[in-house]
N, C-alpha and C positions, 0 to 999 in steps of 0.2 A: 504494500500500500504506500500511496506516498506520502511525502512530510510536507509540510509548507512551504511553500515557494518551490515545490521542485518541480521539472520537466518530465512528461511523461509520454514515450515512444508507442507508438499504438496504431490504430489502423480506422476509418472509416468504416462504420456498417451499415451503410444507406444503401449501394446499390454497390453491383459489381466491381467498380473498377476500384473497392478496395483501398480505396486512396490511403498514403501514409500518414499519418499525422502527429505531430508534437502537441500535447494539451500539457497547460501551464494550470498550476493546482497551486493553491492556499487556503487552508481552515475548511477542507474539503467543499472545495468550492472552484469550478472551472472557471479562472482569466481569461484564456486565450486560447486558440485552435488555430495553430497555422501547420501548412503542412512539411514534411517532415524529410527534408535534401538527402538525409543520409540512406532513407528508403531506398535500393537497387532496380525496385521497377516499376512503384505503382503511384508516387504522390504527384506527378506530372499532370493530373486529372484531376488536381483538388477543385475545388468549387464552395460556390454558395452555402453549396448544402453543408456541405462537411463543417465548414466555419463558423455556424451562424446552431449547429447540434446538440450546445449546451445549453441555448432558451428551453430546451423541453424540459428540462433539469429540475427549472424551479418557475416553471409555470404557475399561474394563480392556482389554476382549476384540473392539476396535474391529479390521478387518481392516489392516492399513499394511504389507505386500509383499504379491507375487503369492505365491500356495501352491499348491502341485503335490500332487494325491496320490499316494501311495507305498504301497501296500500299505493298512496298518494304520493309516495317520498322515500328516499334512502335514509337507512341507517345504520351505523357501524356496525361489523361485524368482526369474530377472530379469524383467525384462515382455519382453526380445527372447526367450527360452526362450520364454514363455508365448503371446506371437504366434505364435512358430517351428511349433510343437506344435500349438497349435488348427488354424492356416490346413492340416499339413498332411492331420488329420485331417477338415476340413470341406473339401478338396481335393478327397479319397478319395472322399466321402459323395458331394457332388455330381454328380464322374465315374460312379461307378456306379449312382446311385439318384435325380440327379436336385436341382435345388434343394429341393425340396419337403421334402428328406428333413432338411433343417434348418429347425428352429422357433426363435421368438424370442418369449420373454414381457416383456412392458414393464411395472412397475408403479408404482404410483402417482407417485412422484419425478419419475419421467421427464416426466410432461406436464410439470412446473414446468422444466426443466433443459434451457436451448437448446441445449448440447450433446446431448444426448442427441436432442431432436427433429428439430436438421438431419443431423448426422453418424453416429445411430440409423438414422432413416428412410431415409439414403441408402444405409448399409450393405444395408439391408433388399433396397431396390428393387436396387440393385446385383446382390445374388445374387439375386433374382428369384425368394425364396421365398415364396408364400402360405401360409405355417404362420405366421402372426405373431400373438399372443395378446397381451390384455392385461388389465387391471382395470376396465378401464371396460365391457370386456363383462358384470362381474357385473349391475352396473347402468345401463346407458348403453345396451345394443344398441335395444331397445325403441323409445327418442327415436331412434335413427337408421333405423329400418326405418323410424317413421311420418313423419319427414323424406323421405328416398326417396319414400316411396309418396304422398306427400302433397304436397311441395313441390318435387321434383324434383333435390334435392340431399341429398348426406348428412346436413350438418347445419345449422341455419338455428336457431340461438335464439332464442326469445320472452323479451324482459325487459319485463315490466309496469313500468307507470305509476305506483308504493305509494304516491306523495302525492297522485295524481288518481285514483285508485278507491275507490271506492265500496263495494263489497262484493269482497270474497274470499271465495274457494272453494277451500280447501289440502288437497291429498288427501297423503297419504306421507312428511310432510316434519314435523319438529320445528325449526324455527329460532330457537325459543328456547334451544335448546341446541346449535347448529349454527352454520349463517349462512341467511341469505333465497336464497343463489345455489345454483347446480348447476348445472354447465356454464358457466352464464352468472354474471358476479357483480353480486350490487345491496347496495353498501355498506352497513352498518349500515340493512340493510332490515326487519330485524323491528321493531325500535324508530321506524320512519319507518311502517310498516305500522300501529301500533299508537297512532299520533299521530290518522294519518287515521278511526282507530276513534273518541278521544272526541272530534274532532270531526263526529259521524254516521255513520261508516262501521261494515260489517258486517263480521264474519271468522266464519268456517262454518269449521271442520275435522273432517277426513275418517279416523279411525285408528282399527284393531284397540284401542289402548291409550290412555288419557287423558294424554297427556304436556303439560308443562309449557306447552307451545304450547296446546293443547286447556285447559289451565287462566285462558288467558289469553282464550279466544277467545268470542263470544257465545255460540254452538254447538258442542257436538262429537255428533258422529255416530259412534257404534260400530259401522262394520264389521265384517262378516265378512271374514278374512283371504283374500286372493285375490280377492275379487270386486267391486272396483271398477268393472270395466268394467260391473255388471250397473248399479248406482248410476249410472254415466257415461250410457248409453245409455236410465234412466228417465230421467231430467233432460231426455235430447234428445227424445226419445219426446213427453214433456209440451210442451216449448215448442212443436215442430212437428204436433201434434196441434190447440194454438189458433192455430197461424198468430202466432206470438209472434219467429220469424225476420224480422232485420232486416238490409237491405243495408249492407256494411261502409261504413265513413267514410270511408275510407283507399283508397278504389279498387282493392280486390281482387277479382279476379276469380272466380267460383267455378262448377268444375264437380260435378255427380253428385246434386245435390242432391232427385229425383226418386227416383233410386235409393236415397239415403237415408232417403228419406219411407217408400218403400216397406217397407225394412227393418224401419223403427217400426213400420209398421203389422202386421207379422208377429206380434208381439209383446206380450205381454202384463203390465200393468205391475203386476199382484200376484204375478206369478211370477218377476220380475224383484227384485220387494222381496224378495221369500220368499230368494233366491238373495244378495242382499248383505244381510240382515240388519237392512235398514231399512224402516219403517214405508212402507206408499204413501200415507200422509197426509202424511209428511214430505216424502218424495222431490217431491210436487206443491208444497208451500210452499217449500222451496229453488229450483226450477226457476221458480215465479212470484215469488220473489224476486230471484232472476239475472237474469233475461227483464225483469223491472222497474226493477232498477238505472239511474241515472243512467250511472256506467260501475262496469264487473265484469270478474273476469278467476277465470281457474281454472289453477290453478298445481298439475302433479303431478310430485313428486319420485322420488326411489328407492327408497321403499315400492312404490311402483305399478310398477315395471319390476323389481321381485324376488322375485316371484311365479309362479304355473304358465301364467300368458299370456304371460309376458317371456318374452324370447330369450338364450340365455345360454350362446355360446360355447367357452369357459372349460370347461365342462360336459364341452365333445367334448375337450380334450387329452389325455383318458388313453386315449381310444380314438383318437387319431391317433396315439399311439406306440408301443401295441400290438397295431394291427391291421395283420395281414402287409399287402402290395402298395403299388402304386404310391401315393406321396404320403407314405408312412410317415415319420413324424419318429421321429430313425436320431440327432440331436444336437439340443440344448439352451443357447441362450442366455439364461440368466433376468437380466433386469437391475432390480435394484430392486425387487421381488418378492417374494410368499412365498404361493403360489397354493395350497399344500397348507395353509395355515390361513383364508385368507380365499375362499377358492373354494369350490364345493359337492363332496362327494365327495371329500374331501382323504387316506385314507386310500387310496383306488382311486390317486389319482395318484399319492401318493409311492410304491407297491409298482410302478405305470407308471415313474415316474423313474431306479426299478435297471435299468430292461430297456435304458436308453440306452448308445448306445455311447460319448459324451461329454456332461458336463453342466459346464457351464460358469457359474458366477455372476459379475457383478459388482454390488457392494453395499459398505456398511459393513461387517455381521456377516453371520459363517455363521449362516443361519437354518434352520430345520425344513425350509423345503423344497430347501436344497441342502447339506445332511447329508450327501446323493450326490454333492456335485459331484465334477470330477474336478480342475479348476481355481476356486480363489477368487482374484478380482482384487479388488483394495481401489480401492474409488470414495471423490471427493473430498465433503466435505459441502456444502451450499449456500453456507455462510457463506468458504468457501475458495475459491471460488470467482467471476466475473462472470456475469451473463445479462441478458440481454434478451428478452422475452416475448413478439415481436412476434405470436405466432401466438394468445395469447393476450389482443391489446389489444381486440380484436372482440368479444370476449363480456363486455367493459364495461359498464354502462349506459351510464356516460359516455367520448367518445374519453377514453383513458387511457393513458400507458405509462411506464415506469420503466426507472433503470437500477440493475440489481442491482450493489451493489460490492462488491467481496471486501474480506473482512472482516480476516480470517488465512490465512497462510500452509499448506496441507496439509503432513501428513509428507513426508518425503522421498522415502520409497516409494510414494507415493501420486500417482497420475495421473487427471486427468479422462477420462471416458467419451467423449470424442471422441476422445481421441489412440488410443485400443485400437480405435475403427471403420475407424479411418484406415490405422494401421497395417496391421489386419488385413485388409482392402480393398488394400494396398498387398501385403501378403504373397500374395495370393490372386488376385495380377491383374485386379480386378475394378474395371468402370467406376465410379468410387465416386460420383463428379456426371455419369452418364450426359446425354450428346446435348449438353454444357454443356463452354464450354472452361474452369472453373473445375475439372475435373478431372485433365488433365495440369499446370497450378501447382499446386492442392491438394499434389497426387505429389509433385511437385518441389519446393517448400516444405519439405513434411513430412519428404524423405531430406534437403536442406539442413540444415534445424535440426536434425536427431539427426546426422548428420554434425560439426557445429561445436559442439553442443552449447549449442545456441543455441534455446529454444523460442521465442521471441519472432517468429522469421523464420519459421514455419509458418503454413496457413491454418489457423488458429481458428475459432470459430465468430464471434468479432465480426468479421474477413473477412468474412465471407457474407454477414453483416445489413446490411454498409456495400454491398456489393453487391444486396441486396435491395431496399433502402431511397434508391437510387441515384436511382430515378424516381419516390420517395415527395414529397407537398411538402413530408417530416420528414425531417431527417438523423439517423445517428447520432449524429455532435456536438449535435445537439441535442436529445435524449434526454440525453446525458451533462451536458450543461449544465444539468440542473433534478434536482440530487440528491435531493429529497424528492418526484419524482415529477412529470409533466406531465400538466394536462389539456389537450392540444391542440385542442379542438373543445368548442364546446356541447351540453350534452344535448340530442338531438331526437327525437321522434319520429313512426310515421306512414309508415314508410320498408319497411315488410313485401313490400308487393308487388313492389319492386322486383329482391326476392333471390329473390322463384318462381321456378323452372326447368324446369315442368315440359312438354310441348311446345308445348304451344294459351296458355301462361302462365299459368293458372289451379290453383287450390287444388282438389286431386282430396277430396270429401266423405266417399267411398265408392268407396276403391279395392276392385278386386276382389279380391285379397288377402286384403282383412278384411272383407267379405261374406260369404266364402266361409267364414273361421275363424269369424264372428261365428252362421252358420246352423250352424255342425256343434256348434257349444259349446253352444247353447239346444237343439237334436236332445238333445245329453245329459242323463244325470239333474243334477242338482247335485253335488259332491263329497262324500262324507261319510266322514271320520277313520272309519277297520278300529277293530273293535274293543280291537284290539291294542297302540292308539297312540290311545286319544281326544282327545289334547291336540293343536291346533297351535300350533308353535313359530313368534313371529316375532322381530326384531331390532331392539335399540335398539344409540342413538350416543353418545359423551356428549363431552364439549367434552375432556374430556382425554385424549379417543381417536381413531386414525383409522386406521380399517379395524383392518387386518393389520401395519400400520407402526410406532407409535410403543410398542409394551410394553413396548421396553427403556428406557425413560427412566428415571430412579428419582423426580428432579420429578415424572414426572407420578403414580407411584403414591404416591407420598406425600400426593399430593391424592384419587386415591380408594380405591378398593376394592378388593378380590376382585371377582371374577364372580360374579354369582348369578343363577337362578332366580326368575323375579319367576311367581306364579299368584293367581288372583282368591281373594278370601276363601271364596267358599260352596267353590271347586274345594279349597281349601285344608282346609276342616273335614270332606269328602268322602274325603278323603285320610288325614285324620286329623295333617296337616302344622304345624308352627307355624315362627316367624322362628327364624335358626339351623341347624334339620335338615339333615341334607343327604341328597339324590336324585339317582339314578341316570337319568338322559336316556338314552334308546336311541331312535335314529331308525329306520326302513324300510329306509335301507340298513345299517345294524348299525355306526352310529358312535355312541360311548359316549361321556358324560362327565358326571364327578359334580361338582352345584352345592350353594351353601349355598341354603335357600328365603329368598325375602324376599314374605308376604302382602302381596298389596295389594289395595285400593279401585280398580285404575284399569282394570281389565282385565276383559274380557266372560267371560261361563263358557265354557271349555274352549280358552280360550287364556295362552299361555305367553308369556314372552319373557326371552335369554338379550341378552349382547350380541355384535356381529358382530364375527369377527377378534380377540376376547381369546384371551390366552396362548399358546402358543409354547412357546418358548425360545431364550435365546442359545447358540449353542453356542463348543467353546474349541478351535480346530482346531493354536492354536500353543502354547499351553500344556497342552493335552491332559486338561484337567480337566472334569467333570461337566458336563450343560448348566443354566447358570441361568435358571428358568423363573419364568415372569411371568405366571402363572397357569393354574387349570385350560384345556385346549382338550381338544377331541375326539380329538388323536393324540398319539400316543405319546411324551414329550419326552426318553427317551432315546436315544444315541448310534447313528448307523447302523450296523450290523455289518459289517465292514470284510472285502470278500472280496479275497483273496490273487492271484485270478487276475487276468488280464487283460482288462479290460472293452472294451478296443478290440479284440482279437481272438479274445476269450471263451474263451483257455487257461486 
């Protein structure tokens, strides 16, 4: 722990790129966050966010004891009531209805938080519920069906080569305002992207909207929203049309590839350009300029997977909690979360959230979507706590791993998200490290230390790692030995084929899957906006934002804005619109909310863009006052109506 005034080498756990950081501590209390030079590969990416991470710290209306609801209002509770209570409610549920009948939403925190992923995950498998939701299904499911279907595993990252390529091809992604990663991280990779550019190299981007990225880039192509895949599929249409397919370098195997051919050939590629909005003259100069390249890579982000071809889980939760029968989610663990602002339909799930018979948050703040809860548990911040990311060292460019230090002390009331897995696994009888004898110590650790009152003597999550890491040729000690971070290994690569999975061990070109969606989506006409709704909306990001998470910060609105309405200039004089106005957004499913306009140049006619996950509110469950909100959103930001009866047995 640290002393006063001393410097503390750590790491960022906002989003992947991991950033380095130095945090400056006295009378346990964070000074300063700046980031951290001595770091080897990852504080190049610091930002907003990272700097501005110790407001959550000591927010007014931060959560710091367990709260019970009561009627009309919260009120304190201990965390053994609050295990007591849940376990025997989720008891009931399962005895009668089944694991299923408990869901579990993970958002975004949690991938950063090894508590949460070993002692999360195990809770999970333990009760043996497939109701498990999270954030990454907004944008993430997409990359893991064409992993499955394709490589024979869930998930298999591709990190390019940005200082030996030659040409890019960025479809969905602004990493000038972001980072170069997603899923996978490539350190201060836009500005290494952008090296390789004045010397020769090409950058092509792919977006509805001309963003900062597209301003930097040789090309940008204006999409139509959604139809990427038509643009993807000229591009292959054109290379294997000239026999421009070439055997990979790397020894990969490849099947379907016939089947593939076939498909082009189905196809026709002015109707395909007519369908993404791009030129067939262009589509044929990019595709013989890719096919040409010395080396090229095509990089699509989560523009491209949030769309009406992505897969998008998240979607179904309000109809798993409100549709009678078997599987029905009956209870609610939302950890780190707020899926009724950053999910689709958010207004359907939170009127789904009331129908629960327990909703349970753990988080910092009571947020918009547990309004309803029945229990708020107060979670520790990053900086309070230790981790180790080991699940996370893989989607490095380079081997990489860190050891997160804690920084400060949490409140008093305040406990990390492993110890409530544990416990409540412990209260619930449930194999918590099923088929592993780290599960009768776990137990017995965990009643020890609360026993003697000793947390020290419990299995933690660094337990586990030191167990994990047992037959690594890295120790945990030494991880811990390289405060500003380890690169244990040289970047290599070349190494694809060896992670295929899939039987014959070959790369599937043309699984049937997507044949099959790929023939019934060209059978159709093209989509065309009801005249009801001419406009499509799509989503930007911006460096002092992320998702549905960081509103409350007051740094960060201090650096920007309200929300607005961004529409193209002629939509804009068509309208009769200027900068300032404000409009009323009504979607198809009848979610409202009013922006101020900001005209632009960047944008094609008859598309919009708002940004994703603004505004909220905090709400004030121990002081009982108003919620403060953090800008316009689509739902409603005042307080939930508080029924009198009993939601556990609906008197």
């Amino acid at each position: 722990m640290a002393a006063n005034g001393q410097m503390i080498s750590t790491f960022c756990r906002i989003c992947e790129a991991y950033c380095g950081i130095n945090v400056e501590v006295a009378d346990n209390r964070v000074l300063r966050i700046q980031p951290d030079k001595d770091n080897p590969l990852t504080w190049r990416d610091f930002c907003p966010k990272g700097r501005t991470a110790a407001e959550l710290i000591d927010h007014p209306r931060r959560l710091r004891v367990p709260l019970r609801r009561v009627g009309d209002r919260y009120v304190e509770a201990s965390w053994d009531e609050a295990v007591d209570e849940i376990a025997d409610v989720l008891r009931r549920l399962v005895d009668t209805h089944g694991p299923d009948s408990i869901g579990i939403y993970q958002g975004n925190p949690t991938g950063f938080n090894s508590g949460a992923v070993l002692f999360g995950g195990a809770f999970a498998r333990a009760l043996g519920t497939t109701n498990v939701f999270g954030v990454g299904s907004v944008d993430q499911n997409a990359l893991h069906v064409v992993c499955r279907e394709m490589y024979g595993v869930w998930l298999l990252p591709l990190l390019p080569d940005v200082d030996a390529c030659r040409y890019f091809l960025l479809l969905g992604m602004n990493p000038a305002h972001t980072t170069f990663g997603w899923i996978g991280s490539i350190p201060d990779g836009w500005k290494r992207a952008l090296a390789t550019r004045r010397h020769g190299g090409k950058i092509v981007v792919v977006d509805p909207r001309r963003t900062p990225t597209a301003e930097d880039a040789d090309l940008h192509l204006a999409i139509r929203p959604g139809q990427d895949w038509a643009f993807l599929l000229g591009l292959v249409k054109v290379i294997l049309d000239n026999g421009w397919e070439r055997p990979s370098s790397a020894g990969v195997q490849m099947s379907g590839l016939d089947e593939l051919r076939a498909v082009c050939g189905e196809v026709d590629l002015a109707d395909l350009a007519d369908r993404c909005g791009i030129e067939r003259d262009r589509i044929i100069t990019v595709a013989t300029e890719f096919a040409g390249a010395e080396t090229a890579v095509c990089v699509a982000h989560t523009g491209v997977a949030q769309n009406i071809t992505g897969t998008r889980s998240l979607a179904e939760m309000a109809d798993e909690i409100t549709t009678p029968g078997p599987g029905q989610v009956r209870a609610l663990i939302l950890h780190a979360g707020n899926p009724v602002i950053s999910g689709p339909e958010g207004q359907r799930l939170d009127a789904a959230l009331t129908e629960l018979e327990l909703l349970v948050s753990i988080d910092l703040f009571q947020r918009v979507s547990s309004r309803h809860a029945d229990w708020l548990l107060p979670d520790a911040h990053f900086l309070e706590r230790e981790d180790v990311l080991l699940n996370r060292s893989s989607l490095e460019e380079r081997p990489f791993v860190q050891f997160g230090q804690q920084a400060v002390q949490p409140p008093e009331g305040v406990r990390e998200n492993w110890e409530f897995w544990l416990d409540l696994a412990i209260a619930m009888d449930l194999p918590f490290m099923s088929r592993t004898p780290l599960d009768a110590e776990a137990k017995a650790a965990r009643v020890r230390a609360r026993a003697e009152r000793r947390p020290e003597l419990g299995m933690h999550p660094a337990a586990v790692q030191r167990r994990l890491l047992a037959r690594s040729p890295i120790s945990y000690d030494d991880i811990r030995a390289h405060p500003h971070g380890w690169c244990y290994a040289e970047r290599t690569f070349g190494h694809f084929a060896e992670y295929v999975s899939t039987p014959d061990g070959a790369v599937r070109l043309a699984p049937e899957a997507f044949t099959v969606e790929l023939r019934r989506v060209l059978a159709a006409a093209p989509p065309c906006p009801p005249a009801s709704h001419p406009y499509t909306l799509i989503a930007r990001r911006h460096r002092e934002s992320m998702n549905g998470w960081l509103n409350e910060v007051p740094g960060l609105h201090r650096r920007t804005r309200r929300n607005s309405l961004e529409i193209g200039r002629e939509d804009a004089a068509r309208e009769g619109l200027s900068d300032g106005d404000t409009v009323a957004v009504v979607s198809t499913t009848g979610a409202r909310i009013e922006l101020p306009v900001v005209v632009s140049d960047a944008l094609a006619v008859g598309v919009v863009v708002s940004e994703h996950g603004w505004g909220s509110g905090i709400l004030d469950p121990a002081g009982g006052g108003s919620p403060s909100p953090t800008g316009p959103t689509v739902m409603c930001s005042r307080p939930a109506p508080r029924s009198t009866r009993c939601r556990r047995c609906r008197r």
